[in-house]
C-alpha positions as CSV (number, residue, x, y, z in Angstrom):
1,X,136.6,15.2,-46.8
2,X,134.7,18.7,-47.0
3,X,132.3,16.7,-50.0
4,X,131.3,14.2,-46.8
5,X,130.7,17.4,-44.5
6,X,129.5,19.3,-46.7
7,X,126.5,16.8,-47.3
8,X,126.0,15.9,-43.7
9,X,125.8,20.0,-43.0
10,X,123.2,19.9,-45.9
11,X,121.1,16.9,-44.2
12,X,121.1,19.1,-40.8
13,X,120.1,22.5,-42.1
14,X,117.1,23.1,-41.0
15,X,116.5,20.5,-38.3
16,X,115.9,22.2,-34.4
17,X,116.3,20.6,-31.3
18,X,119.4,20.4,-28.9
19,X,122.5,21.8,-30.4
20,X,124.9,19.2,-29.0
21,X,122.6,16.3,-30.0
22,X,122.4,17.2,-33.5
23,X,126.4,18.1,-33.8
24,X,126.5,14.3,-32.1
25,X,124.4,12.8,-34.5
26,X,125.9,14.5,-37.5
27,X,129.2,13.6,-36.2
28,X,127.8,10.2,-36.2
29,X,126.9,10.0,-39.4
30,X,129.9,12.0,-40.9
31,X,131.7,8.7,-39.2
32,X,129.3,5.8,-41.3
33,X,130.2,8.1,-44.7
34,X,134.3,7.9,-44.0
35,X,133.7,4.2,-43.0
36,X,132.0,3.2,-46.6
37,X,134.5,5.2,-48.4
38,X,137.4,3.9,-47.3
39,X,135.7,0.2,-47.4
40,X,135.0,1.6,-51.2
41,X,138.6,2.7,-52.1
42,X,139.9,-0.6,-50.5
43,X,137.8,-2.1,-53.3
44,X,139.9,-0.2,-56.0
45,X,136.8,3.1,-56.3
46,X,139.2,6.5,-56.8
47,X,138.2,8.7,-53.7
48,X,135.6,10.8,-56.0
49,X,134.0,7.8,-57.1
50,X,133.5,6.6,-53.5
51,X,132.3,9.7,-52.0
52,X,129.2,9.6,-54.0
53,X,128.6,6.3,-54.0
54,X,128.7,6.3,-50.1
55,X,126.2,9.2,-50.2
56,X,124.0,7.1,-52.5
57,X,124.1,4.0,-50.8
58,X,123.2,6.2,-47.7
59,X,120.2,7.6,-49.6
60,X,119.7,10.9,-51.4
61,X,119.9,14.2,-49.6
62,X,116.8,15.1,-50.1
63,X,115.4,11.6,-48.8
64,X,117.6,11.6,-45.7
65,X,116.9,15.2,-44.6
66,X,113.3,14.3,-44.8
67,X,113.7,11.8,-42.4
68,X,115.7,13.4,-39.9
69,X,113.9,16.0,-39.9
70,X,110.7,13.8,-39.4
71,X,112.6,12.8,-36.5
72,X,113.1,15.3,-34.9
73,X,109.7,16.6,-35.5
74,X,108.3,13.4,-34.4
75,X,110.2,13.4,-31.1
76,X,108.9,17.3,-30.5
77,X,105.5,16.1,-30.7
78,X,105.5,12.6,-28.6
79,X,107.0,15.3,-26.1
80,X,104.2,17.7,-26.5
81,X,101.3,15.1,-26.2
82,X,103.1,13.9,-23.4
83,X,102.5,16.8,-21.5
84,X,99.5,18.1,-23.0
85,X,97.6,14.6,-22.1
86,X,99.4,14.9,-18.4
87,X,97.7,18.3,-18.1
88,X,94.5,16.8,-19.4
89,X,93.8,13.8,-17.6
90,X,94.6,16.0,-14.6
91,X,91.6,18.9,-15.0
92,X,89.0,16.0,-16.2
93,X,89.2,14.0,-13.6
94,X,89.4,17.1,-10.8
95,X,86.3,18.2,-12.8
96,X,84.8,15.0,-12.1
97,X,85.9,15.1,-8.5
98,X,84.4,19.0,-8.3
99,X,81.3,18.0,-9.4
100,X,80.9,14.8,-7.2
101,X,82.3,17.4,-3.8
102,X,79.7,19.7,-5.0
103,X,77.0,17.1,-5.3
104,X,77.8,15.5,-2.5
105,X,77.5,19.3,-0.6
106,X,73.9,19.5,-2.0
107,X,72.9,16.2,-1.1
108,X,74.3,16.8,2.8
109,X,72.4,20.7,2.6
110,X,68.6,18.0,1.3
111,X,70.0,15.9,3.8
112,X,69.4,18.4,6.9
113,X,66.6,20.2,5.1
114,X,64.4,17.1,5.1
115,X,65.9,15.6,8.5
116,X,65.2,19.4,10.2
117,X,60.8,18.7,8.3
118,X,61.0,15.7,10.2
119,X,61.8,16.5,13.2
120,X,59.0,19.7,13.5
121,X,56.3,17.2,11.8
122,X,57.6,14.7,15.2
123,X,57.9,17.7,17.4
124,X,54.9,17.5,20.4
125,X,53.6,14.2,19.1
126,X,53.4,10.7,20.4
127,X,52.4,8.8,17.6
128,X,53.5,8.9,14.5
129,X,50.2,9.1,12.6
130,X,48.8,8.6,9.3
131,X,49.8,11.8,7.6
132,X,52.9,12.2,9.4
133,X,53.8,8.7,7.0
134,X,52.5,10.2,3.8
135,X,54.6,13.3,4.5
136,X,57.7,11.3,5.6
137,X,57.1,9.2,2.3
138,X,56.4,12.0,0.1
139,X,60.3,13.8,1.6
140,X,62.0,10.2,0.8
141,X,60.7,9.9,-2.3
142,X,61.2,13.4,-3.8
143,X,65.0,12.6,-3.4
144,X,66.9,10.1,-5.0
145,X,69.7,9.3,-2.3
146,X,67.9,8.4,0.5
147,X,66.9,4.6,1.5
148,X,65.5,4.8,4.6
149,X,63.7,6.5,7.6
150,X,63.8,5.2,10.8
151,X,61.9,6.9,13.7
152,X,62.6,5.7,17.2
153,X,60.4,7.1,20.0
154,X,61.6,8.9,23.2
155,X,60.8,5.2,25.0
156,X,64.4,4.1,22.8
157,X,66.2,7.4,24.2
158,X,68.9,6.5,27.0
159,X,70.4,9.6,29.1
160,X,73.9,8.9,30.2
161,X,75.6,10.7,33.3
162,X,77.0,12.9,31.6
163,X,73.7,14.0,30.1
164,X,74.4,12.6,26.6
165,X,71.5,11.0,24.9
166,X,72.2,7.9,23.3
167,X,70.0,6.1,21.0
168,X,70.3,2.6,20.2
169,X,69.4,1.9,16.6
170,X,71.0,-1.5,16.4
171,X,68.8,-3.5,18.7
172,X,65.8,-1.3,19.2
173,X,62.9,-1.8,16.4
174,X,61.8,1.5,14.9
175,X,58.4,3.2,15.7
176,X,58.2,3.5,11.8
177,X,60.3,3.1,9.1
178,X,60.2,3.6,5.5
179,X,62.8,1.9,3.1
180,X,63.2,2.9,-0.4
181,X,65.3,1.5,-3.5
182,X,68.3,3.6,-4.4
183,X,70.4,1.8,-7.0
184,X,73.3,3.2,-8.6
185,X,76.0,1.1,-10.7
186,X,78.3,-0.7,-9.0
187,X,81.5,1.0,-10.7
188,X,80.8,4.3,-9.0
189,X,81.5,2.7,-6.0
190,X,78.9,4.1,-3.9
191,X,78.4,3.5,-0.2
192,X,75.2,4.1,2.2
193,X,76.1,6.0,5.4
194,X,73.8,7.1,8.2
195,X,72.4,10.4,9.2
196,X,71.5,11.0,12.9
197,X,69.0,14.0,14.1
198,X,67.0,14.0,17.6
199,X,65.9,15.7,20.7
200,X,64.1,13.8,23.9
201,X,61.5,12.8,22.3
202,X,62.1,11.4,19.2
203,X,65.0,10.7,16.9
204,X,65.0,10.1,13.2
205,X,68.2,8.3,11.1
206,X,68.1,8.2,7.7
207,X,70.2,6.4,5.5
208,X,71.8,7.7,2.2
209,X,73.7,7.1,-0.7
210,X,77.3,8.1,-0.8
211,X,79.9,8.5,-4.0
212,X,82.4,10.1,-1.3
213,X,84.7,6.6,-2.4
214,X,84.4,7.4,-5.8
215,X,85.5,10.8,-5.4
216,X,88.8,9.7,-4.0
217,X,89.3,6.8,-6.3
218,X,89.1,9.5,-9.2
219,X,91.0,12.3,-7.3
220,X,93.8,9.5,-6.9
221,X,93.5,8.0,-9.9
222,X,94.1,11.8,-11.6
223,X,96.8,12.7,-10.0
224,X,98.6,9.1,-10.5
225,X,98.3,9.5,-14.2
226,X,99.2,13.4,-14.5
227,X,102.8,12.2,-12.1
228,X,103.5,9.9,-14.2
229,X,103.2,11.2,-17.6
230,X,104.3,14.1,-16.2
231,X,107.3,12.2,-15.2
232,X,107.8,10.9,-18.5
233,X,107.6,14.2,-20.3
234,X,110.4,15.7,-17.8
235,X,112.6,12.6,-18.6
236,X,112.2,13.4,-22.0
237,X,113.6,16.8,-21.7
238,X,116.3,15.9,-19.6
239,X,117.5,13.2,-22.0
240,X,117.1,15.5,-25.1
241,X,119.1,18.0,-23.1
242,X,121.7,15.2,-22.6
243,X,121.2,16.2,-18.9
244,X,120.0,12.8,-17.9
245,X,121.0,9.7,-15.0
246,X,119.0,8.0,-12.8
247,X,119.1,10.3,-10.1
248,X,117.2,13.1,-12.4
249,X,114.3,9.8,-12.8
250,X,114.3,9.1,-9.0
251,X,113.4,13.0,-8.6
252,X,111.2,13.8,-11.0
253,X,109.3,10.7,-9.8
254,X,109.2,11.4,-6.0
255,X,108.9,15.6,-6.6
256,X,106.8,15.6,-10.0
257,X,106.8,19.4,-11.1
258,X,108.9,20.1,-7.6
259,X,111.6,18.0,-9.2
260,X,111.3,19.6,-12.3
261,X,111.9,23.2,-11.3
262,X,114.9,21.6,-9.1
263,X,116.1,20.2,-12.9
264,X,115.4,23.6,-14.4
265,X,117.3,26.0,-11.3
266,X,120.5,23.7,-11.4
267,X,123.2,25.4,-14.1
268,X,123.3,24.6,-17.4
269,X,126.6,23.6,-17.3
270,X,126.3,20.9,-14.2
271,X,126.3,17.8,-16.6
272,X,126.1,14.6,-14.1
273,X,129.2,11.9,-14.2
274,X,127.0,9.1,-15.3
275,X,125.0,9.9,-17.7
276,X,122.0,7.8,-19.3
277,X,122.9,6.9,-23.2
């Protein structure tokens, strides 16, 4: 009936996307129209008569494109959001990360800075006197990641055979020590780790505040959400490409943009035996 494909061609007009997915869908609908008109003739309607009361029991033209081509538009964009939040979430949180590393550097560079004042304040002393403390206190306190000094006199210091020194913090009580508050929420994960600096006669550890974990937990948690929706957006193409099974899923799930390029490099023609409907 060229009235039926006449108005399905009508509906389709304008509408982009895959070629073989709209000439599927109008074929679909071309089917639904033929299937109320001959339900209408079989109720006594003249073919004429039928014909355009299928069409407006389907909805108007104008109505119907609208909406398919709503559709369509609609499915472009879930795609492109898809994709453009993948590529998002990615390049925040490696900026996050970035900064963290590069904090992190600059706290390691204070680190040896202060642990290398130290250490010359200490150097040709036995005690560790007045001013040495106020100094030592004033280092600590001008930073904001370290929680504690702990000076151990040559007396502590154990030469083994092989000429290493070896210092034993854990049992040996300090010459001096000076312990500050560093507080930092406890979603940023943080973690204190020590610092180590000494010669033969004395050896200072400090203790410091570390976001090293939360740098990994946001580098992995990055990349986790940029494979997946990453993952999604390829299966989205591949289905709207009619290109789609689950081995195409498996792959762009284990090889992300890998598996993609793979899905891109294969023929056009190569259509899979089973494919996802």
């Amino acid at each position: 009936m060229k009235q039926i494909e006449a108005f399905v061609d009508s509906i389709y007009l304008n509408v982009g996307g895959n070629l073989k997915e709209v000439q599927e869908l109008k074929a679909e609908m071309k089917g639904h129209l033929l299937e109320a008109v001959h339900e209408l003739k079989s109720e006594g309607k003249s073919e004429q008569e039928a014909i355009e009361l299928a069409i407006e029991r389907f909805g108007g033209e104008k109505e119907i494109r609208s909406i398919v081509a709503q559709l369509f538009k609609a499915q472009k964009t879930f795609a492109k959001w898809v994709l453009f939040c993948s590529v998002a979430f990615l390049l925040i949180f490696l900026s996050i990360f970035g900064f963290v590393w590069q904090y992190e550097e600059q706290h390691s560079h204070e680190l040896s800075v202060i642990a290398t004042q130290i250490a010359d304040e200490l150097k040709g002393e036995k005690l560790v006197s007045l001013e040495m403390k106020k100094e030592i206190a004033r280092l600590v306190e001008s930073t904001d990641f370290i929680s504690d000094v702990s000076i151990y006199s040559s007396k502590k210091i154990r030469t083994e055979d092989d000429g290493t020194i070896f210092y034993n913090t854990e049992i040996e009580k300090p010459d001096y020590q000076y312990k500050k508050i560093v507080w930092s929420p406890e979603w940023l994960a943080h973690d204190f780790f020590p610092y180590g600096n000494g010669d033969k006669e004395w050896y200072v550890e400090m203790k410091y505040r570390s976001f090293d974990t939360f740098a990994g937990y946001v580098l992995i948690a990055g990349l986790a959400i940029n494979w997946t929706l990453f993952t999604i957006w390829a299966t989205i193409n591949a289905y709207h490409h009619k290109r789609l099974n689950t081995g195409w899923i498996i792959i762009f799930a284990l090889f992300n943009l890998l598996g993609y390029v793979a899905y891109l490099l294969i023929p056009k023609w190569y259509r899979p035996k089973q494919e996802l409907i």
